[in-house]
C-alpha positions as CSV (number, residue, x, y, z in Angstrom):
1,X,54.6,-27.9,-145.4
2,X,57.6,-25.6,-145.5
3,X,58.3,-23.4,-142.5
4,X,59.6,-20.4,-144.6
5,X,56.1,-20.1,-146.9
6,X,53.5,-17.0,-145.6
7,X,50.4,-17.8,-143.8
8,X,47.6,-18.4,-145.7
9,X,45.8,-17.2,-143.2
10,X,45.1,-13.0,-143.0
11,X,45.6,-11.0,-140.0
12,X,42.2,-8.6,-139.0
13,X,43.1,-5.2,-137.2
14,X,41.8,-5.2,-134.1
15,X,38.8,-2.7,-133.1
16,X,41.3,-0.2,-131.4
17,X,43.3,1.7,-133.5
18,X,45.5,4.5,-133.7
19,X,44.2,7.7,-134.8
20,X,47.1,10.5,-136.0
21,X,45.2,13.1,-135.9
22,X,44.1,13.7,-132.4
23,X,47.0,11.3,-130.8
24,X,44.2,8.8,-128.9
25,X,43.4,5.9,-129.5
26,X,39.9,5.3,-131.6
27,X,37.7,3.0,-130.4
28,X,34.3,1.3,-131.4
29,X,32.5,3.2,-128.9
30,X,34.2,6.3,-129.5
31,X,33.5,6.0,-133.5
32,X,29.9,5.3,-132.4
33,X,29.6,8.5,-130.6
34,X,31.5,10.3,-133.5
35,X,28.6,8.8,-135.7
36,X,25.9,9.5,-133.7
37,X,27.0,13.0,-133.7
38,X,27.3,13.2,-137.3
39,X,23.5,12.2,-137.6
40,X,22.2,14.4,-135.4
41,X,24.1,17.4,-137.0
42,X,23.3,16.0,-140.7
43,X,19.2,15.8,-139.1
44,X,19.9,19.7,-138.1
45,X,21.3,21.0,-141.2
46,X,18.0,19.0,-143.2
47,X,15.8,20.8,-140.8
48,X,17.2,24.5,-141.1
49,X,17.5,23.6,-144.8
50,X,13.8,23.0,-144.9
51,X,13.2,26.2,-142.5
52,X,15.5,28.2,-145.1
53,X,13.2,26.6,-148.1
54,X,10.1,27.1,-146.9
55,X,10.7,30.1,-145.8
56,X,12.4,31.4,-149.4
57,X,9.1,29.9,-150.7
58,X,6.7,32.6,-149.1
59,X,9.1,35.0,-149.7
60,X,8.5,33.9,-153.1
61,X,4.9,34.1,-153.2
62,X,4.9,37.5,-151.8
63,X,6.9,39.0,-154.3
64,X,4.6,37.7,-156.9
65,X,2.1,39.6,-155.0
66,X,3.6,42.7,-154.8
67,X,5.1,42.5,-158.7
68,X,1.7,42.3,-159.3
69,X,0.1,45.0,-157.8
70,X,2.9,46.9,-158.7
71,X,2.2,46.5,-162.1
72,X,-1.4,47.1,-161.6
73,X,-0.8,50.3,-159.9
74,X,1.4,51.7,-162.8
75,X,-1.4,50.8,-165.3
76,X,-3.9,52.7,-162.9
77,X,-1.5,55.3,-163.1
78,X,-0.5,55.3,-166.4
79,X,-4.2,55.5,-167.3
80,X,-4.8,58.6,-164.6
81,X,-2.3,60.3,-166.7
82,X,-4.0,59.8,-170.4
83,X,-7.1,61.3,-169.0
84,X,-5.7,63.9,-167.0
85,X,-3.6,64.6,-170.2
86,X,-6.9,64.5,-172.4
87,X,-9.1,66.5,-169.9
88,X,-5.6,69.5,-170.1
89,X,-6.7,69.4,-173.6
């Protein structure tokens, strides 16, 4: 085998690495942590998500509710009117 020829073998980095962001040095534990907080805020923002839904859902409902007695209110009204109207005449 020739001296000058490259490793067939590959070289793996290593779990520490530098991060060029922050200037320290990133580590497994460190990324584990990072992680763990990333859950944990995803699991937040899912919950007030679902708070936010559900709570846009009633919201929902009760506007239905009031649209509809609305409406009901302005036939009543409308209909006070005619016979006020036709008892005038």
């Amino acid at each position: 085998m020739e001296e000058d020829s490259p490793s067939p073998v590959q070289t793996v980095v290593s779990h520490t690495s530098y991060c060029a962001h922050d200037g320290e040095s990133t580590t497994l534990i460190s990324v584990q942590d990072e992680t763990n907080a990333l859950i944990n805020q995803n699991k937040s923002l899912a919950d007030c998500y679902q708070y936010l839904l559900t709570s846009f859902e009633a919201l929902e409902k009760h506007l239905k509710v009031v649209q509809e007695c609305h409406i009901k209110d302005t036939e009543d009204l409308q209909d006070q009117i005619t016979t006020v109207t036709t008892q005038l005449q």
